[in-house]
C-alpha positions in Angstrom: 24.0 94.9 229.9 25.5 95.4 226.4 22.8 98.2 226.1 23.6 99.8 229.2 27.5 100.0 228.6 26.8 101.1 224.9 24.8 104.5 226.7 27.1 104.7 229.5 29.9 105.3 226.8 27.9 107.6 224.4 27.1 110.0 227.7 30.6 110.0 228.7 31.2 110.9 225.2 28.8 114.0 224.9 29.8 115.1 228.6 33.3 114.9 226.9 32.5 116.9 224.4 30.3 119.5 226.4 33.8 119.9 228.7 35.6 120.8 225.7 33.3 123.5 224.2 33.8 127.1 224.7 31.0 128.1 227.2 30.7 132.0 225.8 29.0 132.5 222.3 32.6 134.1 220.2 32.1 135.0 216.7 34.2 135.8 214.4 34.3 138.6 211.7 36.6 140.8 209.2 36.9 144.1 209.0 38.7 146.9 207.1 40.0 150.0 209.0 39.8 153.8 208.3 40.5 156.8 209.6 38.2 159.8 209.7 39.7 163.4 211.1 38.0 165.5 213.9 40.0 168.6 214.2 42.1 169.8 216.5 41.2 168.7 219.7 44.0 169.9 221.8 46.6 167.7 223.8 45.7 165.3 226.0 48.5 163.6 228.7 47.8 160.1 228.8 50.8 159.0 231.8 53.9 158.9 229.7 52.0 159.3 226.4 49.9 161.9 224.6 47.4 162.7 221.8 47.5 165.8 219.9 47.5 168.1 216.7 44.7 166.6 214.3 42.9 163.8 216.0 41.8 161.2 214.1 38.9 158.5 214.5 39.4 155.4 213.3 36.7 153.2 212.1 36.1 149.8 211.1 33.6 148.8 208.1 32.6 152.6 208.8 31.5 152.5 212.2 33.7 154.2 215.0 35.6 152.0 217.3 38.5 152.9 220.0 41.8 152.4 219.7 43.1 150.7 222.4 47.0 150.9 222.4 47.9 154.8 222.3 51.3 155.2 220.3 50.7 152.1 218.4 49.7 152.7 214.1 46.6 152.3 212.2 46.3 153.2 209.1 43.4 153.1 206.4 43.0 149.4 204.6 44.3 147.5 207.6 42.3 144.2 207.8 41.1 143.0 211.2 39.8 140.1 212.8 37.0 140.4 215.9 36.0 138.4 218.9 32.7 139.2 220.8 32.4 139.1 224.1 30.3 141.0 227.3 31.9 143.0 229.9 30.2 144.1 232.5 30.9 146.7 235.3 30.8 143.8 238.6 33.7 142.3 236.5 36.3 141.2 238.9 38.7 142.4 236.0 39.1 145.8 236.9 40.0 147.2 233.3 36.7 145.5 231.9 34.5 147.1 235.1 35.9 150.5 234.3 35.6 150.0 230.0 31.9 148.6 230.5 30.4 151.8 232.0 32.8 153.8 229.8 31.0 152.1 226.7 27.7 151.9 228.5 28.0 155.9 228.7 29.0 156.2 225.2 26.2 153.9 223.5 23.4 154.0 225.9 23.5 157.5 227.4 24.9 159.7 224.7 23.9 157.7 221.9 27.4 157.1 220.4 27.8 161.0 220.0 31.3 162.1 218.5 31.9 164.1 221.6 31.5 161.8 223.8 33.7 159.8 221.6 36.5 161.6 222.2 35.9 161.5 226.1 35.5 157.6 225.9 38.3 157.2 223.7 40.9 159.0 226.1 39.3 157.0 229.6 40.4 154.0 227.6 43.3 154.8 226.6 44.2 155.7 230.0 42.4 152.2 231.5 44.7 150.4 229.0 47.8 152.3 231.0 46.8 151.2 234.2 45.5 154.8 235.1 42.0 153.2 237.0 42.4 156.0 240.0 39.3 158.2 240.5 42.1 161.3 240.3 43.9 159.4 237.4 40.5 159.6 235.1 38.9 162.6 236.7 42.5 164.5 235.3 42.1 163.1 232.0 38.4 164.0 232.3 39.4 168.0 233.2 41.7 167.7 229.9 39.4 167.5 227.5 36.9 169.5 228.7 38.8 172.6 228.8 40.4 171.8 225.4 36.9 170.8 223.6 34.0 172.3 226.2 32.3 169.4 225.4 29.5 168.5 228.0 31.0 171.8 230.2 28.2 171.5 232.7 27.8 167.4 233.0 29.1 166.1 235.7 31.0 163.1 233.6 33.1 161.3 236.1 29.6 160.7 238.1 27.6 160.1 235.0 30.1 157.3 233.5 31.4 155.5 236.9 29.0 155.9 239.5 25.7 154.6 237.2 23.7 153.4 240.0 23.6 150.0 238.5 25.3 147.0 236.9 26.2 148.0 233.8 27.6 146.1 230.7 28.5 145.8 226.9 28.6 144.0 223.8 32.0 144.4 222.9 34.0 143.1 219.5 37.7 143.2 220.1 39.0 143.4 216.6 43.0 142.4 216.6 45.3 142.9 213.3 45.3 140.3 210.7 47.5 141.5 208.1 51.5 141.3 207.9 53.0 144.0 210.1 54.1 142.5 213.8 50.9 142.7 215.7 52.7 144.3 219.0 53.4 147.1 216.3 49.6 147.6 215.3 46.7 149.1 217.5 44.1 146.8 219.0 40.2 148.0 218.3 37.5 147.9 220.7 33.7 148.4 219.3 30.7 149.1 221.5 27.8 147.0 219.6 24.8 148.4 220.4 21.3 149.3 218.3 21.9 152.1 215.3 19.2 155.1 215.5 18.8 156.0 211.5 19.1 159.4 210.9 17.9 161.7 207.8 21.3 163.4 207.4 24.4 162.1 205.7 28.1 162.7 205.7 30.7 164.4 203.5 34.5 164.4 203.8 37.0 165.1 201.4 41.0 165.0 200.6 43.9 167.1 199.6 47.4 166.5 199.2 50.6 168.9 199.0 53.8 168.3 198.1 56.9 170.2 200.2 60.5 170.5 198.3 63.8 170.3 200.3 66.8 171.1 198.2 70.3 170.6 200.0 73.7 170.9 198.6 76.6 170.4 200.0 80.3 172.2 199.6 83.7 172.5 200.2 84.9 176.2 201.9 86.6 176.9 198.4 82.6 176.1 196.9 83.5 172.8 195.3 80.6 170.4 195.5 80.9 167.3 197.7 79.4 164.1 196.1 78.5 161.1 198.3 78.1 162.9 201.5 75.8 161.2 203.7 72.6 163.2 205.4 70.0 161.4 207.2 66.2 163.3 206.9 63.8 162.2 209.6 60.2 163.5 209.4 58.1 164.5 212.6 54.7 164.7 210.6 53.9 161.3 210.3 50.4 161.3 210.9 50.1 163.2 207.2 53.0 161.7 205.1 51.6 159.9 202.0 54.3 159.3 200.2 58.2 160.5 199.8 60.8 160.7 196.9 64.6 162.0 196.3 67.1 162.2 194.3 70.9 162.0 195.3 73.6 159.6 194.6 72.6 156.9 192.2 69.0 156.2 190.8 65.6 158.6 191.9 63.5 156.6 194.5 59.8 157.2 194.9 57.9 155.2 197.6 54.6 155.5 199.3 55.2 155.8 203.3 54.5 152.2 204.9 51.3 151.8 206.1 52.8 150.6 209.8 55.3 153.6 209.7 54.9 155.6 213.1 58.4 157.6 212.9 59.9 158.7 209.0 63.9 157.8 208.6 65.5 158.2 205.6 69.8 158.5 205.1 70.4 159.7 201.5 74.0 160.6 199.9 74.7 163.9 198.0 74.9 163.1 193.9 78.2 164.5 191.9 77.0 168.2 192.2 76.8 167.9 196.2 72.8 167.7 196.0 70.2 165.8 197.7 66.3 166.4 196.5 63.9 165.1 198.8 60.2 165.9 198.3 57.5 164.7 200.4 54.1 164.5 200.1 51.1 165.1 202.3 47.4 164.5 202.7 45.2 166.7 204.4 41.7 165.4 205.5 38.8 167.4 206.3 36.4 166.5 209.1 33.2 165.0 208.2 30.3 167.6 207.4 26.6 166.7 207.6 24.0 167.6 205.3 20.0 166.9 204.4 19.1 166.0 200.7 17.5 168.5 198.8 14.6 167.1 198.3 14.5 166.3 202.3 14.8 170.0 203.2 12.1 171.3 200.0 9.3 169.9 202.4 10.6 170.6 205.9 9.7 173.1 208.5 11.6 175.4 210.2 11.0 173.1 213.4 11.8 169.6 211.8 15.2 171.7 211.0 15.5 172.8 214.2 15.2 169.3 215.8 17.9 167.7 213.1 20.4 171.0 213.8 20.0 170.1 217.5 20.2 166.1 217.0 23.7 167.1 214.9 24.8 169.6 217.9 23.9 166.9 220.5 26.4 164.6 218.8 29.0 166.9 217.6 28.8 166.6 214.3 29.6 169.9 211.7 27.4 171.2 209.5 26.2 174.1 207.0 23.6 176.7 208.7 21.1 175.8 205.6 22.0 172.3 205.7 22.5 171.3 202.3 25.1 169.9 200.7 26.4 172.9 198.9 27.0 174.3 202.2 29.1 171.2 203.6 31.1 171.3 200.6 31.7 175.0 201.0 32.8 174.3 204.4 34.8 171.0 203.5 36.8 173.3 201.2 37.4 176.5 203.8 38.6 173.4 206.3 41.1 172.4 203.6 42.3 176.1 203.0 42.7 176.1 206.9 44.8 173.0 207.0 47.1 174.3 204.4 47.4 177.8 205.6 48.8 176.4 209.0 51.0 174.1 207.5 53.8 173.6 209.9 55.9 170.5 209.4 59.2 169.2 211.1 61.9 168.0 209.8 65.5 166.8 211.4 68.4 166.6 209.0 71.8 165.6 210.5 75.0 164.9 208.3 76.0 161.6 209.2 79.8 161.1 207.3 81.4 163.1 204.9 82.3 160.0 202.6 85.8 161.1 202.6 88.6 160.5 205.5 89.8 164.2 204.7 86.5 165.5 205.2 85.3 166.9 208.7 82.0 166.2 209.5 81.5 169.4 212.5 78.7 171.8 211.9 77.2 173.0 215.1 73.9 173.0 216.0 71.2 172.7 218.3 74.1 172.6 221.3 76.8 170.5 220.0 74.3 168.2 217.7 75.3 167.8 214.0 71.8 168.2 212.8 69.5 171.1 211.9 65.9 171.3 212.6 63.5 173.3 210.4 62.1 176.2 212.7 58.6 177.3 211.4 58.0 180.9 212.4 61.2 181.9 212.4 61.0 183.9 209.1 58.1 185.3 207.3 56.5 183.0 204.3 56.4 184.0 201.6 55.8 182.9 197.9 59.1 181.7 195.8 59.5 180.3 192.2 60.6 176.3 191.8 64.4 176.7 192.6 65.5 179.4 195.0 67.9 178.8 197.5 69.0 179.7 201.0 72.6 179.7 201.2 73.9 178.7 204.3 77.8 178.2 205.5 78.9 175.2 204.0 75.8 173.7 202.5 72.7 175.3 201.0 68.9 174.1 202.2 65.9 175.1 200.4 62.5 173.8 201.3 59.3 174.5 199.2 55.5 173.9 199.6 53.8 173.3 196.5 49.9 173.7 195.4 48.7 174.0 192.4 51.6 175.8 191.2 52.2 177.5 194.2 55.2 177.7 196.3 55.9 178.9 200.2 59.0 179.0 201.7 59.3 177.0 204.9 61.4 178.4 207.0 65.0 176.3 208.5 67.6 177.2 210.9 70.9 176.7 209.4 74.3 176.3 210.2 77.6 175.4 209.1 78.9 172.6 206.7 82.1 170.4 206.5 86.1 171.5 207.0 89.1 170.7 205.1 91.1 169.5 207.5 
């Protein structure tokens, strides 16, 4: 009988145990985010939200996932966390039925292809905002293909939603790990599925450019007005590296945070009525493929044929020759592109004169105390390191810089402060 109890109470114990276990298979791994940049790719209406200007695909220990919380940041070095799990496309959670054959598609039938990248990424960005209507996804569909032409003759809405069977997906869910306030940083979803190896190899490369705004403030009689406050807010943010100025007290040079999604900055005029504010950018080419030299010594015309229409099947850029003097060529010409359609935005508004017998009233933009900079307006054109623009009131000067080369940016300017 003492036997009996004695295995009665170990089997409670392991059915104990068993009822306590997860039943799904979860592992756990670390990652480390980047961001890789795939052109302009138009503008894309997510509901209230959009994408557009330079896209960017963010990756995590190099391999592409999606970004599943359009609006939120990542940024390169951000440290994640993932949990695995299986959707499957009979889920009764709708959002995981629609992302399963929207990764199944990806993975499986276009063998993880940038282009179809870019159509898998949107679909779940719009399944993540409740958008799971056949019109809702067949709109966001008809948006990239006229901005992209990718797959122009597929029928894609048929082709991802209406397989013709169950469907499903290894899935890691990576989630933020690092300091910022999670609800502030994007969660990543990664299709796992088998990697085809491939005799071609990417090339990307960096740039960065600085731009000059010079602002001074006066009087109507010309006399400088220290400590006057102006706020500068930056609508590039996707590009901002890193920012410095100099105004009232000591210079301040700071890299943008790495969780920043908007740019604010209030800075007071020094003794001569000046602010300095320069910022700096960083351009990113696209990644270019190439074959190794000693690869394409011994191919035939064919065997380049079949990796040019692998590359083109996938959407990736590369030289006519392939080689890698080519992608570098081209890498360098996307650069030169970037900077020759350089067209940031800026808001600065004048927030208190620092002195009660100072009027803070210059009119723009309808009423608004603030001046936006106005790209087109006026021709660029090349200046030295320290021209100005006088306007009424205050004087704005903004500068792009290059190896030692400098274009105007042109700004829309209005008047300064009153003696009352």
């Amino acid at each position: 009988m003492k036997v009996k109890r004695i295995i009665a109470g170990l089997l409670a114990m392991v059915m104990l145990l068993t009822a306590t276990l997860p039943t799904s298979n979860v592992k756990a791994a670390s990652g480390t985010a980047s961001l890789d940049s795939l052109g302009k790719l138009g503008t894309v209406n997510v509901g209230s939200k959009s994408e557009s200007g330079i896209w960017l695909q963010t990756l995590v220990n190099e391999k592409p996932v999606f970004c599943m919380d359009l609006g939120l940041a990542c940024h390169t070095g951000y440290t994640y966390i993932s949990k695995t799990k299986t959707i499957s496309s009979d889920s009764s959670n709708k959002k995981d039925a629609l992302e399963a054959k929207i990764g199944y598609w990806y993975a499986i039938s276009k063998n993880k292809s940038n282009k179809a990248w870019v159509y898998a990424q949107c679909l779940i960005w719009a399944v993540e905002e409740g958008i799971t209507s056949e019109s809702g996804l067949k709109d966001i569909i008809s948006q990239v293909k006229k901005n992209t032409g990718y797959y122009s003759n597929d029928t894609i809405y048929s082709d991802i939603f209406n397989p013709g069977k169950t469907v499903s997906c290894d899935v890691d869910i990576w989630e933020y790990s690092g300091s910022t306030k999670k609800n502030q940083v994007q969660r990543l979803l990664q299709i796992n599925s088998t990697e085809t190896e491939y005799n071609f190899y990417p090339l990307k490369s960096s740039d960065y450019y600085r731009q000059r705004i010079t602002l001074q403030k006066q009087d109507e009689d010309g006399k400088a007005l220290s400590q006057v406050t102006f706020r500068f807010t930056t609508k590039n943010i996707k590009e901002l590296y890193s920012y410095q100025y100099n105004g009232w007290g000591d210079s301040v040079k700071e890299d943008v945070d790495g969780d920043a999604t908007t740019f604010t900055q209030d800075v007071k005029t020094d003794s001569n009525g000046k602010i300095i504010f320069r910022f700096t950018y960083q351009l990113n080419s696209k990644k270019y493929y190439y074959v190794k030299d000693n690869d394409l010594k011994g191919m035939t015309n064919d065997e380049k044929k079949e990796i040019k229409d692998t590359l083109d099947d996938k959407g990736y850029s590369y030289a006519s020759d392939l080689s890698k003097a080519g992608a570098q060529k081209l890498i360098k010409n996307d650069i030169n592109d970037q900077m020759d359609d350089i067209s940031n935005n800026y808001v600065i508004e004048e927030i208190s004169s620092g002195n009660n017998n100072i009027l803070t009233s210059f009119v723009v933009d309808a009423g608004l105390n603030k001046i936006t900079s106005q790209p087109g307006q006026m021709p660029k054109t090349r200046r030295r390191a320290g021209d100005r623009t006088a306007g009424a009131g205050w004087q704005l000067c903004c500068l792009i810089d290059r190896a030692e080369e400098f274009k105007f940016l042109s700004c829309l300017l209005r008047s300064g402060a009153h003696n009352l």
